[in-house]
N, C-alpha and C positions, 0 to 999 in steps of 0.2 A: 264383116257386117257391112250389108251395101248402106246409102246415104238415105233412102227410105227409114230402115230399120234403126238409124244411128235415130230419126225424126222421132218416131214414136216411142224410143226408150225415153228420147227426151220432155215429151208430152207428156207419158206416166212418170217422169222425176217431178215435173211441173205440178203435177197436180198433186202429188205430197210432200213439197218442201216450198211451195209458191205459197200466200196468202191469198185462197179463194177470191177474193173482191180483183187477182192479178191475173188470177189464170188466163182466163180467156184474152186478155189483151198481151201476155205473153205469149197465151199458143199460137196466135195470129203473126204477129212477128215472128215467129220462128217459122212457120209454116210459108208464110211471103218469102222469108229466105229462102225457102227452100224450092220453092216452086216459080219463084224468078219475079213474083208479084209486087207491085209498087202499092198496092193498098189492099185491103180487106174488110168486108164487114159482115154480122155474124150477127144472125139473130133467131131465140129460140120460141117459139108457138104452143101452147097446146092446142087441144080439140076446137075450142070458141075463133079458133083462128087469131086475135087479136097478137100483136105483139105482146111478146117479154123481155126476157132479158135482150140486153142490143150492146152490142162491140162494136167499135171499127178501130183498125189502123191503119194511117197514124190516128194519133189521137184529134178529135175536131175536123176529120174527114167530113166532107158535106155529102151527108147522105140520110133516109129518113128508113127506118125499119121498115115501114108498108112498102117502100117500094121493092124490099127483097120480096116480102110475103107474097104483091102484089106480080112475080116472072110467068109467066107463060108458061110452068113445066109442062101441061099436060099430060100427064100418067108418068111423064120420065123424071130420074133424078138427077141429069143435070143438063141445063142450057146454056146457050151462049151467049155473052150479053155486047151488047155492040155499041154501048156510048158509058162513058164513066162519067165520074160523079165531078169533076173537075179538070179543068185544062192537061190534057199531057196522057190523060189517061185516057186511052181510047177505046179499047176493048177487054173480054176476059171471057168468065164462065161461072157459071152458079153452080152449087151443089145442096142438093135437099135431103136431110138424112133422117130416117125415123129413129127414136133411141129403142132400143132396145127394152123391149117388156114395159114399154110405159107408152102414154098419148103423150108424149112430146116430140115436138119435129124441129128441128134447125136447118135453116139455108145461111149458107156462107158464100157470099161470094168474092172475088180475087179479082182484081185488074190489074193490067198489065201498060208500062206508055206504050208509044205509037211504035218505039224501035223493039220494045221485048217480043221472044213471040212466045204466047204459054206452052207450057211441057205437052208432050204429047201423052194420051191416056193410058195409066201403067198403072 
């Protein structure tokens, strides 16, 4: 089982043995780990566009939901983002996911500091 596959069994443990109110601040930390990222923040949308639900890690990252809501995708789902939310971090990448059979969409995005450099797309 490659290190992908190791990620998402551990996502699906998460999300049946975590306490919901943990998840998302757990999958994030795991998922930084895994893809080399010094921060992440997460936040989920319906239709009206307004923010929902909102993650970031670490905890008290300086970062505001609209400004994920608010990336440039234009019809893609995912860009690049070229300044982080605090000293050291200086670039990464968003990604915009629709869920599955519902109006809700989540952007998550990952940064990286100046020395990491993000995974390549796999």
């Amino acid at each position: 089982m490659n290190d992908t596959d190791k990620l998402i069994r551990t996502l699906y443990s998460l999300t049946t043995e975590d306490r919901w109110e943990n998840f998302r601040a757990d999958a994030l930390q795991q998922v930084c780990g895994h893809v080399g990222a010094d921060a992440a923040a997460w936040v989920t949308h319906g239709p009206a566009g307004g923010a929902g639900e909102f993650t970031v890690h670490p905890a008290g990252l300086a970062v505001q939901p609209m400004s994920l809501l608010s990336l440039p995708f234009k019809g893609r789902d995912e860009v690049g983002v070229d300044e982080g939310p605090s000293k050291g971090l200086k670039r990464g990448f968003a990604v915009r996911h629709a869920h599955n059979e519902g109006s809700l969409t989540s952007v998550i995005t990952y940064w990286f500091s100046a020395q990491a450099k993000p995974p390549a797309n796999d």
